[in-house]
C-alpha distance (Angstrom), angle and dihedral (degrees) to the residues before:
residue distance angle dihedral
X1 . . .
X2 3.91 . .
X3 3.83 122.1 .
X4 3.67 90.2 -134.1
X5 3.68 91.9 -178.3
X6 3.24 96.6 59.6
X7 3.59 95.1 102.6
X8 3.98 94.4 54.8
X9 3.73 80.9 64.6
X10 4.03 110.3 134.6
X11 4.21 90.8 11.9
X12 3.41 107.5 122.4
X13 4.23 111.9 -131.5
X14 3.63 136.0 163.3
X15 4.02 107.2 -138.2
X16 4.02 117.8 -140.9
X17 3.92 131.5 -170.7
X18 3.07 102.5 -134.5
X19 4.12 97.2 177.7
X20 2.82 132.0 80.8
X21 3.94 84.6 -3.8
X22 3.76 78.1 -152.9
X23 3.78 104.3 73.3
X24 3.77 106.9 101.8
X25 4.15 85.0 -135.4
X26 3.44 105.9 151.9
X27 3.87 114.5 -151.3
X28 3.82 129.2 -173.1
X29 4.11 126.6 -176.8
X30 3.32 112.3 -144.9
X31 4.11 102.6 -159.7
X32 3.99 102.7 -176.3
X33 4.30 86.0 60.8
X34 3.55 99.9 23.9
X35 3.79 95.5 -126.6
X36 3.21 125.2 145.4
X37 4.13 114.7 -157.2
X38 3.71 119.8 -170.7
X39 3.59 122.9 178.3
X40 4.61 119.8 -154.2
X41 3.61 113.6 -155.0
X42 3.76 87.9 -143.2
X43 3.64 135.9 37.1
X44 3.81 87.5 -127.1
X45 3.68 95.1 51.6
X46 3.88 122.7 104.1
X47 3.58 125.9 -178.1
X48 4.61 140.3 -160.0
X49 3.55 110.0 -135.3
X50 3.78 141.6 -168.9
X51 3.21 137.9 -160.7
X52 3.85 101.3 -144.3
X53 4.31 124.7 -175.8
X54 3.80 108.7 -95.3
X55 3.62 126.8 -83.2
């Protein structure tokens, strides 16, 4: 499977759940690699995401 965030590599972003705003997901944006980690507290759980401009 593609990286497809490859290209994002070196932008700085600030990702946000935005549903459920609930999930205790925590996300983290790592710019220098590109890579995006996000973390469900339950197997069941799915999260939407954004990658919004920094704060």
């Amino acid at each position: 499977m593609p990286d497809l965030l490859l290209p994002l590599r070196g932008v700085e972003a600030r990702p946000e759940v935005l549903q459920p705003a609930t999930a205790d997901a925590a996300v983290e944006w790592d710019a220098v690699e590109g890579k995006l980690t996000v973390v469900l507290p339950r197997a069941d759980t799915a999260v939407l995401l954004r990658l919004a401009a920094p704060a």
